[in-house]
N, C-alpha and C positions, 0 to 999 in steps of 0.2 A: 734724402727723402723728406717731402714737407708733413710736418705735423701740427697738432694743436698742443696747447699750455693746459687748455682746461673745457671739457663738455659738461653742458647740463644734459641732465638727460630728463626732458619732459614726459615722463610715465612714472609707472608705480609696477609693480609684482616682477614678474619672473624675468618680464624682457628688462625692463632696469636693472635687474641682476646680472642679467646675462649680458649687456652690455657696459658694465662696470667692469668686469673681468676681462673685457678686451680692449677697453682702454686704459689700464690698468697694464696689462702685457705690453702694449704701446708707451708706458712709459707717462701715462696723458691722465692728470687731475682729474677729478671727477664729481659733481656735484648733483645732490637727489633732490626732490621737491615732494613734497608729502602733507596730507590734508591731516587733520587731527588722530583720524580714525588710525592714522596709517602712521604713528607716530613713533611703533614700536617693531615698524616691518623689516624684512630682511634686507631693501636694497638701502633702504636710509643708515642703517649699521654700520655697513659696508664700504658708503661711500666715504668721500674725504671731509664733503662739507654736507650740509643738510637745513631745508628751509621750508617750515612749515608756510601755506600758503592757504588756510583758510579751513574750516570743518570738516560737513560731508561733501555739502551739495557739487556736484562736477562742474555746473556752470561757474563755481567759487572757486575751483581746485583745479584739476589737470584739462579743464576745458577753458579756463580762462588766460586768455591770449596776454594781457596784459600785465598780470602779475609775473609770467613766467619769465617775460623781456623782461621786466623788473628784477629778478631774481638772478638772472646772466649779467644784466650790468652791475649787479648789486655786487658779484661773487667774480665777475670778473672774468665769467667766460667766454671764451671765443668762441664756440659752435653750441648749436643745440639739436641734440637726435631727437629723433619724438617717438622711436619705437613704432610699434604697433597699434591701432583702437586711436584713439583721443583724437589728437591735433595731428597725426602721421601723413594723414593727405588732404593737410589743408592750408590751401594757397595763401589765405589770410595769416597763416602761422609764419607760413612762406615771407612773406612782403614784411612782414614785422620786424623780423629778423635782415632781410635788407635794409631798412630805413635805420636801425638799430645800428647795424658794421658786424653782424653776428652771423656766423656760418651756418645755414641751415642742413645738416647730413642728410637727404635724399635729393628725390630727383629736381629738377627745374620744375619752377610754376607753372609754365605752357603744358609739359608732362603729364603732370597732377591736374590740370583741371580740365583736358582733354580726355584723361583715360580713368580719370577719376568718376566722371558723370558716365555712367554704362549709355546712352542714350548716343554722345558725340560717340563714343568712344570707337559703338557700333558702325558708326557712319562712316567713322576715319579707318576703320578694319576693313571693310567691306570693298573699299577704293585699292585696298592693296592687293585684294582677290584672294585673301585667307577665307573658306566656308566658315558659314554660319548662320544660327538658326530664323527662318522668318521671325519678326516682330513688329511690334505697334508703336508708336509713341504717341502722346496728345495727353489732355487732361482726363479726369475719371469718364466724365460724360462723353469723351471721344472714341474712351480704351472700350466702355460699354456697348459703346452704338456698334461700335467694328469688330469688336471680341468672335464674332461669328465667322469671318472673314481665316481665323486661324481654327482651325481643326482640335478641338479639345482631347485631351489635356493640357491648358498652357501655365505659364509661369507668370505670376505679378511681382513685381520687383522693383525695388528701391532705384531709383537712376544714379544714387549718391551711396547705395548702400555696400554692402561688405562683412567680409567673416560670418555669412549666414543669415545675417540679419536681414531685416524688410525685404525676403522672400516666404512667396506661399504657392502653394501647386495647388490648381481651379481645377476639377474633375466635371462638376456638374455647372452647366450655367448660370443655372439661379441663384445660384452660390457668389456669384462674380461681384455683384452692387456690395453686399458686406464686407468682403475680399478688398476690395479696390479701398474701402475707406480705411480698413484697419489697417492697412497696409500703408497706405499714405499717413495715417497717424503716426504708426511705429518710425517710417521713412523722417519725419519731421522732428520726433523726438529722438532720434540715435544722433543724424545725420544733421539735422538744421537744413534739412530741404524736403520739403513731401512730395518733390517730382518722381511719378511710377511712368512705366510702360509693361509692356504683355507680350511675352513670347514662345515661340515654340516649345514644348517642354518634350526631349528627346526622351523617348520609355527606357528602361532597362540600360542606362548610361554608365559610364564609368567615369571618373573624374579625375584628369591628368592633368599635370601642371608642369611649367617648366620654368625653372630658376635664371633671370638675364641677368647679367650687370654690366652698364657702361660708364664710360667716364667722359671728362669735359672736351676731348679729344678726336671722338665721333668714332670711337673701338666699344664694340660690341660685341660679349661671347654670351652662352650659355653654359649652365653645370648642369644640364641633361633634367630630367622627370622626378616626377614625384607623382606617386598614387596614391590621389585623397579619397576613394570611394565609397567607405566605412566612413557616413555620415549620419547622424542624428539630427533630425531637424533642423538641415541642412547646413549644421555643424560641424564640423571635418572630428575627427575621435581617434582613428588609428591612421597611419600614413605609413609609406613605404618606398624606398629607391632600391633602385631600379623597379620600375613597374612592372610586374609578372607577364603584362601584356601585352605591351607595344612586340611587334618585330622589330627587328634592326632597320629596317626598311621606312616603315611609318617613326619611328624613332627619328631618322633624319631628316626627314621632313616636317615633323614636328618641331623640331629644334630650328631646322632653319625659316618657319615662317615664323617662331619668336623670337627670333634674332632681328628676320626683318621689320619686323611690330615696331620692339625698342628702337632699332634704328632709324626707322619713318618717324618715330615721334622725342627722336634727339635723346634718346635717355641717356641720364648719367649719372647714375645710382644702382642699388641691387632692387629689382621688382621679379616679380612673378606675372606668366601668361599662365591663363587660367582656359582650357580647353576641357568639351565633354566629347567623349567618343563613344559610339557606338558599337553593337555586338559584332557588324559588321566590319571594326576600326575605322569607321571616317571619322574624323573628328572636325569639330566648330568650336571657331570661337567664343570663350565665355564673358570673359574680362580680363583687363589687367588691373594688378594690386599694384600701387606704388609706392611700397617701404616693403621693410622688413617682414617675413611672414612665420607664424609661430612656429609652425611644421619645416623650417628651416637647418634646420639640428640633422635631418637624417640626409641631407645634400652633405654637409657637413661629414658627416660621417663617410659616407661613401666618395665624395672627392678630397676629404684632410684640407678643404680650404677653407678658414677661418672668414665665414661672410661679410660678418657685423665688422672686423678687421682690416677687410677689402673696402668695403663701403666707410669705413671713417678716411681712409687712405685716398679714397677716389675725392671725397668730398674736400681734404685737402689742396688739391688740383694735381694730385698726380697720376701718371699714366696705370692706367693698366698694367700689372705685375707679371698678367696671365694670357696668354694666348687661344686659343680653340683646340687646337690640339697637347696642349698641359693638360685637360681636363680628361681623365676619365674616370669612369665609376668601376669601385673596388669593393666586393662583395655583397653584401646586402642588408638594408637599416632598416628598422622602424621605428617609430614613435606612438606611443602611446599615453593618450593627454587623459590625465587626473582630474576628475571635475569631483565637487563637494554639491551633487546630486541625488538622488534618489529611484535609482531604475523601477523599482517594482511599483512604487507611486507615480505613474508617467512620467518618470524624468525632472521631480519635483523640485528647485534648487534647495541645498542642504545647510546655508550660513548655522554658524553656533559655534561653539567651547571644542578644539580639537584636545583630548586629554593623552591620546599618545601619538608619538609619530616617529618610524623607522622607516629609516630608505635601505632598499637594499644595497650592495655593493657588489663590485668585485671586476673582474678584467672585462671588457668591451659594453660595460653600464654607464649610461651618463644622465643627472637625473638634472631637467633645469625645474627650479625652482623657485616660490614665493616666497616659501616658509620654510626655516631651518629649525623649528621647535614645534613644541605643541601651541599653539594659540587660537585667538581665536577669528574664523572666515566670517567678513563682513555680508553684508545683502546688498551693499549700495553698487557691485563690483560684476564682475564676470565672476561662473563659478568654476573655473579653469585655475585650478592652484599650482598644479607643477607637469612635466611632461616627464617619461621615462622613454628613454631612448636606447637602444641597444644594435648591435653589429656581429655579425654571423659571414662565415665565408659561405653559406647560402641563405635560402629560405628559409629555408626548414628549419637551418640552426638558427637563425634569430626569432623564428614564432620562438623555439623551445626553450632561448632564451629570455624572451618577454615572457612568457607562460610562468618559468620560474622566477623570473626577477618581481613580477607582479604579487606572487604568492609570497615576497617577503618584503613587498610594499607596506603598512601595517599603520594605517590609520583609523585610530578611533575615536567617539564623541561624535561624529558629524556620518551622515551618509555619504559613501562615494559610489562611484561608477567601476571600483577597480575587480570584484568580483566578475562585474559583467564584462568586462574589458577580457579578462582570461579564458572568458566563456567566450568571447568570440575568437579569439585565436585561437580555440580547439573547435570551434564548427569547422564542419567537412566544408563547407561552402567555401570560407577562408582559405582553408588550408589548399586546397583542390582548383582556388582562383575562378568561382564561378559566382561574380559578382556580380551586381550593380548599387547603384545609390541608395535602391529600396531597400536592402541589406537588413538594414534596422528594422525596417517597419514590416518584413516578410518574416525575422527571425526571430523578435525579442519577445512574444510570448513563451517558445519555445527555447529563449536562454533563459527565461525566469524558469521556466519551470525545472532546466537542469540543477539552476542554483540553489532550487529549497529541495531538490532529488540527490543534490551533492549531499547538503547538510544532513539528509534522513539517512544514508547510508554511510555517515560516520558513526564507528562504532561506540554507544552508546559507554563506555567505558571511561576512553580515552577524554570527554571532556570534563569528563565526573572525576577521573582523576587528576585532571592538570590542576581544577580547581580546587581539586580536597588537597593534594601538595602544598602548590601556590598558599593558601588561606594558613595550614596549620602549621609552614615554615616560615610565616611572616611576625616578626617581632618588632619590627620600629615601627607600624604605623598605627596607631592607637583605635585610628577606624575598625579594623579589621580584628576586633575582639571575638573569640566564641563563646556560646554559651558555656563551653566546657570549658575555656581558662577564668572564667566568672564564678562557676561553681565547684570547681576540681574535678579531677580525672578521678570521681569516685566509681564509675564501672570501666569493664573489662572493654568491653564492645563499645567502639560512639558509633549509633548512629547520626548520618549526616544527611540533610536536607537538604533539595536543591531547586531549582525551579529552571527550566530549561528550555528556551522557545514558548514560555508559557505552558509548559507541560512539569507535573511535579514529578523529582525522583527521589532515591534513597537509595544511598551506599553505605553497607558497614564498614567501618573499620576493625579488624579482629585483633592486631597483632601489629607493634613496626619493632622492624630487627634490622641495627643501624639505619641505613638507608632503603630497605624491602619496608613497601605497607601491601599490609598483607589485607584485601577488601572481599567482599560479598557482594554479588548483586543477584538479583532475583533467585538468590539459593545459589550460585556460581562462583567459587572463589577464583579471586587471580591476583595475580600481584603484580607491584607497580615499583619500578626500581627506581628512584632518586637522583640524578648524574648533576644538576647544577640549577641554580636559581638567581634570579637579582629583583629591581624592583618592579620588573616588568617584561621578564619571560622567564620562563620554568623548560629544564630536560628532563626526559624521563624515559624510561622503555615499560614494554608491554609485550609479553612476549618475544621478546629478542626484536622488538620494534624500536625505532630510535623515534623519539616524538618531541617535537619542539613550540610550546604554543606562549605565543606575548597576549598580558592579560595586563585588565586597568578598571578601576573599579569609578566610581563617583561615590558623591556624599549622602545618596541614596540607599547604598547597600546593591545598585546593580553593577553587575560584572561584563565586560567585554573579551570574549576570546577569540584567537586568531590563529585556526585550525587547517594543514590543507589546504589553502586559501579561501577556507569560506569563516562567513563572522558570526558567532554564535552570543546571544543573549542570556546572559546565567545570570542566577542569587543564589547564598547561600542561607536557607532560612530560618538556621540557627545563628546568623552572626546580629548583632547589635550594630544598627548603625550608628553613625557620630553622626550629629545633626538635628536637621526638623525633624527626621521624618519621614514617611512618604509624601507623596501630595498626590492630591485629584487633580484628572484634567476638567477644565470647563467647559472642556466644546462638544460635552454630547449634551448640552440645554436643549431639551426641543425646539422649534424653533428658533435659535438662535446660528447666528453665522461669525466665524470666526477668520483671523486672518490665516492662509494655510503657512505660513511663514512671515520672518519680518520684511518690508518693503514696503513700496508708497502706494499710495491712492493715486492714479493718474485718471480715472472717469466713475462718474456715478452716472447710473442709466435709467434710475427710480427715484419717486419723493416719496415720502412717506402718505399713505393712504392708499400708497397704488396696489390695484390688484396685479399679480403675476401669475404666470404657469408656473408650472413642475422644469427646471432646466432654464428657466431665464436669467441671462446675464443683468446680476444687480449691482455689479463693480467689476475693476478689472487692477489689479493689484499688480505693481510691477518690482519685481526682485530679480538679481544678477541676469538684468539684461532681457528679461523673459516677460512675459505681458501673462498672469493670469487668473481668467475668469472667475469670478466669487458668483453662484449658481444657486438658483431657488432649488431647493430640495423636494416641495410639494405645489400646489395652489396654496396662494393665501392673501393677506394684505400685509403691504409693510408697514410695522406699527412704528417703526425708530432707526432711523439711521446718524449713527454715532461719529461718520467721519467725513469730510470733504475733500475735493479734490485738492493732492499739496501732499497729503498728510501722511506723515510715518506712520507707521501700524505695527504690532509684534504679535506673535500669535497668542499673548492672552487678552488682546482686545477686541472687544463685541463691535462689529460694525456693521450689520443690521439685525435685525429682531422682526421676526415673521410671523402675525397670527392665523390662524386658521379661518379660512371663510368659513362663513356659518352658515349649517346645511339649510 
């Protein structure tokens, strides 16, 4: 069997990771590339060799073509993966690496630049007689003039774009002229091409996918579906094989026109055909991805075939290992991706200091990841940090194992999405398989509100005790002093202070006997029994209840707890912090505007003097990947604008100042 000496692997985060581990099991060198920011990350650790290649900027770092071949002959490797995101489907990367003598791991350039541009891609799908939805092509002014010609609601979309990006759904027409430009911006800055078109956008869809891989031999199989439906702004979030919905029937016929897809267009790599189906199940085609795709782990799981493993072996030049009928699917996966988000803030991304971090464990968990510690989530990046994947010999069993695997997910410091994540795998909709794309956008009012409905009906006790424990059996950390080891246990009783969701309590202490603290709350004694402690989670019972909560404090004196799966915000306000301090925020100045996170300036849409309304876009501030609006609050004039386009920003800098028109 042919193999390689040594891969670079052109990416950074979790797929680097995940792709060192299987070449690695292969027996096969491995070499990371990492921008400054990333100098501390978990695939660079890992790998064998490691090559920093420039700061933040991506056009400097993992999107610069030149340094990377630089970096492979430097290191002496003979192939180059490129993962997912960056350089993965791009033919320029492609051709470098031929003129080079370097192996590039995916498909052929013809491949990639045929099914890479959704526009051809369409054209060359449509000659094979797979369905698929009307659409437009042409430039803005062509997409506008004929936009009428398609039946609203239609889709604007990236011709070059991918994983979500430079797509938007046009409801009302008037809407289309803004649409079309912002979209071509986005399309020009992920992609390097602001080529859009406009297509049908199917209502009430489901989104199935189906895993090809072939090799240089003209053998082509499929590893069956994948249901990405549970998307976020048109983000894929939760995934699942076997699809709850195909029949066996549309199941073969799905697979066999992605079979014939790949093999019309010569593949010889692992890609994905990307199909929306209907309530009715017809399904059309959407596009093909050609590389590796994130939500790949739970084909994995339910076939035992090692993809990223297949795909170095193919790109070797050798045959196909696996046939069409080796393949079937065994029980039932899901994946569920970790973003460092903000759900109750629309989705806000979450960069900053992650100060604790537990993965769960245990038989059929498999968690791929960026990060093996607490550190800290950059802005410049995606904010997709790790995936949890898990396997059930049904449905049911893997919801209830993601359900519980997620509840001992436990990150803190940063917002995630993983409360909400749990809360959709307990919607009836979920569970019940009565889907479609809109999912998110029909349900998440009503998971927010389970999640502050969770936190209100835990019993008020249980976090008042984890922390009164937690605080008064902590002796090495000097932060976490009480007032009462300052001035001595001179009374019987401590009362203890707390602050809770911004709500204040008090619990006495009466009495502890060994391990029993024996408490009061509102006149109601109960006791709280002791079972075990470390530097960052506490056991205890309550009532013949077994209770387990991980807690992490900062230099503030604010506490983090992780309840049931929900995340609670505590102080305790008798303890002394070590430190400044508190601190003020800045950003209720009237008038003024702050950045809602760290990330750059990519457009200013105001000079200073200008008048505005109430809701007019005055910048548009871009972090992990996401474009977002900086918005006037009232009428006024802009008196100062402090940043230009280019410019990094953090949220305590002022980037415009708003006066009041004057009555």
């Amino acid at each position: 069997m042919k193999s390689f000496n040594k891969i670079l692997i052109a990416n950074r985060g979790e797929i680097a990771v995940r792709i060192i581990k299987s070449a690695k099991k292969l027996g096969i060198a491995t070499v990371a590339i990492y921008s400054e920011v990333d100098s501390d990350s978990y695939h660079v650790r890992i790998a064998d060799e490691s090559y920093c290649i420039g700061q933040q900027e991506l056009s400097e770092t993992y999107l610069n073509i030149e340094k990377i071949i630089g970096v492979a002959k430097k290191s002496g490797s003979d192939a180059i993966h490129p993962g997912y995101g960056f350089l993965s489907e791009s033919p320029l990367l492609v051709a470098a690496c031929e003129d080079a003598g370097i192996i590039f791991i995916g498909p052929n350039t013809n491949a990639i630049t045929l099914m890479g541009n959704k526009i051809e891609a369409r054209k060359f799908v449509k000659e094979t007689g797979v369905p698929m939805t009307e659409g437009i092509t042409g430039d803005p002014d062509t997409l506008l003039k004929n936009a009428h010609t398609i039946k609203f609601p239609i889709l604007v979309k990236a011709a070059a774009g991918g994983g979500g990006k430079g797509m938007r759904i046009v409801i009302d027409p008037k809407d289309l002229a803004d649409v079309l430009e912002s979209t071509a911006r986005e399309a020009k800055n992920y992609f390097g091409d602001g080529t859009i078109y406009i297509e049908k956008y199917i209502e009430e869809p489901r989104h199935i996918e189906f895993q090809v891989i072939g090799d240089n031999f003209g053998n082509v199989i499929h590893l069956f579906e994948r249901e990405c439906t549970i998307q976020r702004r048109y983000q894929k979030i939760i995934e699942e094989s076997p699809s709850p919905t195909l029949t066996p029937e549309v199941r073969m016929a799905m697979g066999k026109a992605a079979v014939d897809i790949a093999k019309g267009v010569g593949y010889n790599s692992v890609g994905t055909i990307e199909f929306l189906v209907d309530k009715d199940l017809n399904y059309y085609f959407l596009e093909m991805n050609t590389r590796i795709q994130v939500e790949h782990p739970v084909t994995e799981m339910v076939t035992g075939v090692d993809l990223v493993e297949e795909q170095i072996l193919v790109a070797a030049n050798n045959k196909l290992r696996l046939a069409q009928e080796d393949i079937a699917q065994n029980g039932h996966a899901i994946e569920s991706r970790i973003y460092a988000e903000d759900p109750s803030n629309n989705f806000l991304p979450s960069p900053g200091d992650i100060s604790l971090l537990v993965f769960p464990v245990g038989e059929n968990i498999r968690i791929d990841t960026s990060i093996d510690k607490a550190t800290t989530i950059q802005s410049f990046f995606d904010p997709m940090i790790s995936k949890l994947i898990v396997w059930g010999k049904t449905r049911d069993e893997a919801i209830e194992l993601s359900i519980q695997a997620l509840k001992n997910y436990i990150i803190h410091g940063i917002k995630t999405n993983i409360t909400y994540l749990i809360n959709v795998l307990e919607h009836s909709a979920f569970t019940t398989n009565k889907l479609s794309t809109k999912f998110c956008d029909e349900h998440t009012d009503d998971i927010l509100h389970r999640i502050h409905k969770s936190k209100d009906e835990i019993d008020i006790r249980i976090p008042l005790s984890a922390l009164s424990l937690f605080t008064l059996n902590e002796t090495n950390n000097a932060q976490e002093k009480s007032i009462w080891t300052e001035i001595g246990y001179w009374r019987s009783i401590m009362n203890l202070g707390f602050k809770i969701n911004d709500t204040d309590e008090e619990l006495l202490l009466e009495k502890v006997e060994d391990r029993s603290y024996h408490f009061r709350y509102n006149n109601t004694k109960f006791s709280a029994f002791l079972i075990e402690k470390n530097k960052d989670f506490i056991t205890f019972s309550i009532d013949d209840e077994l209770i387990t909560s991980y807690i992490s404090s900062d230099k503030q004196g604010n506490f983090e707890l992780s309840i049931y799966g929900s995340l609670l915000s505590m102080k305790r306000n008798d303890l002394l912090a070590n430190g400044d301090g508190m601190y003020e925020d800045s950003d209720n100045q009237e008038g003024s505007l702050f950045a809602p996170m760290p990330g750059k300036v990519i457009k200013v849409n105001v000079s200073e003097g200008d008048k505005v309304k109430r809701g007019s876009i005055l910048l548009v501030v871009e972090a992990m990947k996401m474009e977002n609006n900086i918005v006037a609050s009232h009428d006024a004039v802009v008196e100062k604008i402090t940043v230009k386009e280019g410019d990094m920003v953090d949220t305590d800098m002022q980037l415009v100042v708003l006066e009041d028109l004057e009555e």
